[in-house]
C-alpha positions in Angstrom: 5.3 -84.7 33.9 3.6 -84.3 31.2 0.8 -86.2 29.5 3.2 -87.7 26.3 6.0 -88.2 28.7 3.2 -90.2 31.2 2.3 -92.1 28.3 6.6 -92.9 26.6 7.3 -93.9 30.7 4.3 -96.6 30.5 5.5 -97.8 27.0 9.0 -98.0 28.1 8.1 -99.6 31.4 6.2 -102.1 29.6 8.3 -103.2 27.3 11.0 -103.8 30.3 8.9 -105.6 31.9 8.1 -107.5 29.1 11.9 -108.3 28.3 12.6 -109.1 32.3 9.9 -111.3 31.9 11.4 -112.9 29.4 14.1 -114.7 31.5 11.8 -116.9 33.2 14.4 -116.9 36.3 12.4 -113.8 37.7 9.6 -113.4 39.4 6.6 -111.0 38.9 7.9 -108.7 41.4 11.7 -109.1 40.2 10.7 -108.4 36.9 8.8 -105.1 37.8 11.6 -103.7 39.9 14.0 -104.4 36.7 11.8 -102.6 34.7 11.2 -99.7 37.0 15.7 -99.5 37.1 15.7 -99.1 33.2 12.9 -96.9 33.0 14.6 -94.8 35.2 17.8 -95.2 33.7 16.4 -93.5 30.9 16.2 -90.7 32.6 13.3 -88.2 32.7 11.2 -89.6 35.3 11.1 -88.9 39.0 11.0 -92.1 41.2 7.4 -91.1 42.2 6.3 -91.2 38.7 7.8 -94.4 37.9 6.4 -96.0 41.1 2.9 -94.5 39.9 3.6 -95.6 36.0 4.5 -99.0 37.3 0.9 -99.0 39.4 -0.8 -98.3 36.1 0.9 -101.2 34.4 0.2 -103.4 36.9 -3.6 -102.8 37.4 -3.8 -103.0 33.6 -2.0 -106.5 33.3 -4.1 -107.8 36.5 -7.2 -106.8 34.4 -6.4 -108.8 31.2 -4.4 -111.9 33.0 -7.7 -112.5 35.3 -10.4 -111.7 32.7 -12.1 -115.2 32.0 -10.8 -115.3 27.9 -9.6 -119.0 25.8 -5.6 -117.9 25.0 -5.2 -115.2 23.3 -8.5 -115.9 21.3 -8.8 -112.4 18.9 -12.9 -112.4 19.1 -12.2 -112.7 23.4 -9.8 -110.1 23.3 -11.8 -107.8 21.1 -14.7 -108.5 23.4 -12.5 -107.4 26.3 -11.0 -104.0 24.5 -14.6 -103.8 23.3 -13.6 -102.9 20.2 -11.6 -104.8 17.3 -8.3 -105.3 18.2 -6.9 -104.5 15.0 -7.9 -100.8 15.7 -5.3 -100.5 18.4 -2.3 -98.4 17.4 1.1 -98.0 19.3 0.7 -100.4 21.6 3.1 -103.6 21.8 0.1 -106.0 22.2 1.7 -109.4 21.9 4.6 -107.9 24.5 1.0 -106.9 26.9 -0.3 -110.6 26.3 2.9 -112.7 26.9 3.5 -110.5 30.1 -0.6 -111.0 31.0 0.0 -115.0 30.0 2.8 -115.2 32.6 1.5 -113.1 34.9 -1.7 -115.2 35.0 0.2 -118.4 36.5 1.9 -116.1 38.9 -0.9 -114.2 40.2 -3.2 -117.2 41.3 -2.1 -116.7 44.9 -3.6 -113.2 44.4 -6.6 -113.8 42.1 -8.7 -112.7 44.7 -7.9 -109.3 45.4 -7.4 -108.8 41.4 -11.3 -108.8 41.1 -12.1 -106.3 43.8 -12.6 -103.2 42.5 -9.9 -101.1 40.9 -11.1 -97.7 40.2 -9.4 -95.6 37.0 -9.2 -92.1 38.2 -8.9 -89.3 35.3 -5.1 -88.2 35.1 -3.9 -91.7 35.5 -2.3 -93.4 32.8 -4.1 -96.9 31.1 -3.8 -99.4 28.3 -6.0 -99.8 25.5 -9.9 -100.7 26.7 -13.2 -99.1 27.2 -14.3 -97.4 30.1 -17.5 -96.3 31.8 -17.9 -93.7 34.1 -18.8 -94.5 38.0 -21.1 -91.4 38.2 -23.4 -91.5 34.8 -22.4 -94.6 32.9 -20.7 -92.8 29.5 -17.9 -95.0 28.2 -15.0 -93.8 26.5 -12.4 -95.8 24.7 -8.8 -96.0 23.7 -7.0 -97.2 21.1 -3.3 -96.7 22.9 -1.8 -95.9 25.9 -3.8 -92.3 27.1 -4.2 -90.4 30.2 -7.7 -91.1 31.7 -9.7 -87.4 30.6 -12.6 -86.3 33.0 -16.2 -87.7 31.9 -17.2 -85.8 29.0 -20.5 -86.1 29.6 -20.7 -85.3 33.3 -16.9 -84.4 34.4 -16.8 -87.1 36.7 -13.5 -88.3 37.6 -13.7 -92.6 38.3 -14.0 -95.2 35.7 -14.4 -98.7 35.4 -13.2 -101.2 32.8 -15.6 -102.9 31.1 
């Protein structure tokens, strides 16, 4: 698949999930397996890749629905993107939010295991946000949804969000 295609599939998965949210009759779960059907329905996609897509998604909402930020507040979010938010292009933001803001109730039960360690691997899709490399510290940031490049300083191939 390639690397536009990687990044339409996360798009399209969240804004599914973001419209399945919607009905608050589902749960988390529900929500992503109706997400993961239209996706597919669109056709394109290989089950694998939308179960991998759908990973991506996930980790990403887990990251900004347990990051200690007041609602929504622009200077917190900014602070979490590290950079200004208004820099951010493609990206349905509010849809990201409002799916992070429900997910946060939902998640409690697994707030836990949301703070361990979730390691961003180049080739892998991920929303907007800075990273740093695990092996010499460079950080890196996008603006929209991107595939994860090697380190450009060092080639190494694990990140963390900062």
């Amino acid at each position: 698949m390639g690397e536009n295609k990687l990044i339409k599939a996360y798009d399209d998965l969240m804004g599914h999930l973001y419209e399945a949210l919607d009905d608050t009759l589902h749960s988390v779960a529900d929500a992503l397996e109706i997400a993961k059907e239209k996706t597919s329905a669109l056709g394109g996609h290989t089950q694998e890749e939308i179960n991998k897509i759908a990973d991506y998604v996930m980790r990403d909402v887990e990251h900004v629905a347990t990051a200690p930020a007041p609602e929504n507040d622009n200077n917190s979010l900014s602070e979490w993107l590290k950079f200004d938010i208004d820099l951010i292009e493609n990206f349905a933001l509010d849809a990201f939010l409002d799916i992070a803001d429900k997910t946060k109730v939902k998640l409690a039960a697994l707030e836990m295991e949301a703070k361990l360690y979730h390691p961003y691997k180049s080739g892998e899709v991920a929303g907007p946000g800075t990273f740093v490399c695990d092996a010499c510290g460079k950080q890196i940031a996008f603006k929209s949804t991107s595939i994860i490049p090697a380190c450009p300083e060092c080639k190494g191939d694990s990140f963390s969000r900062v």
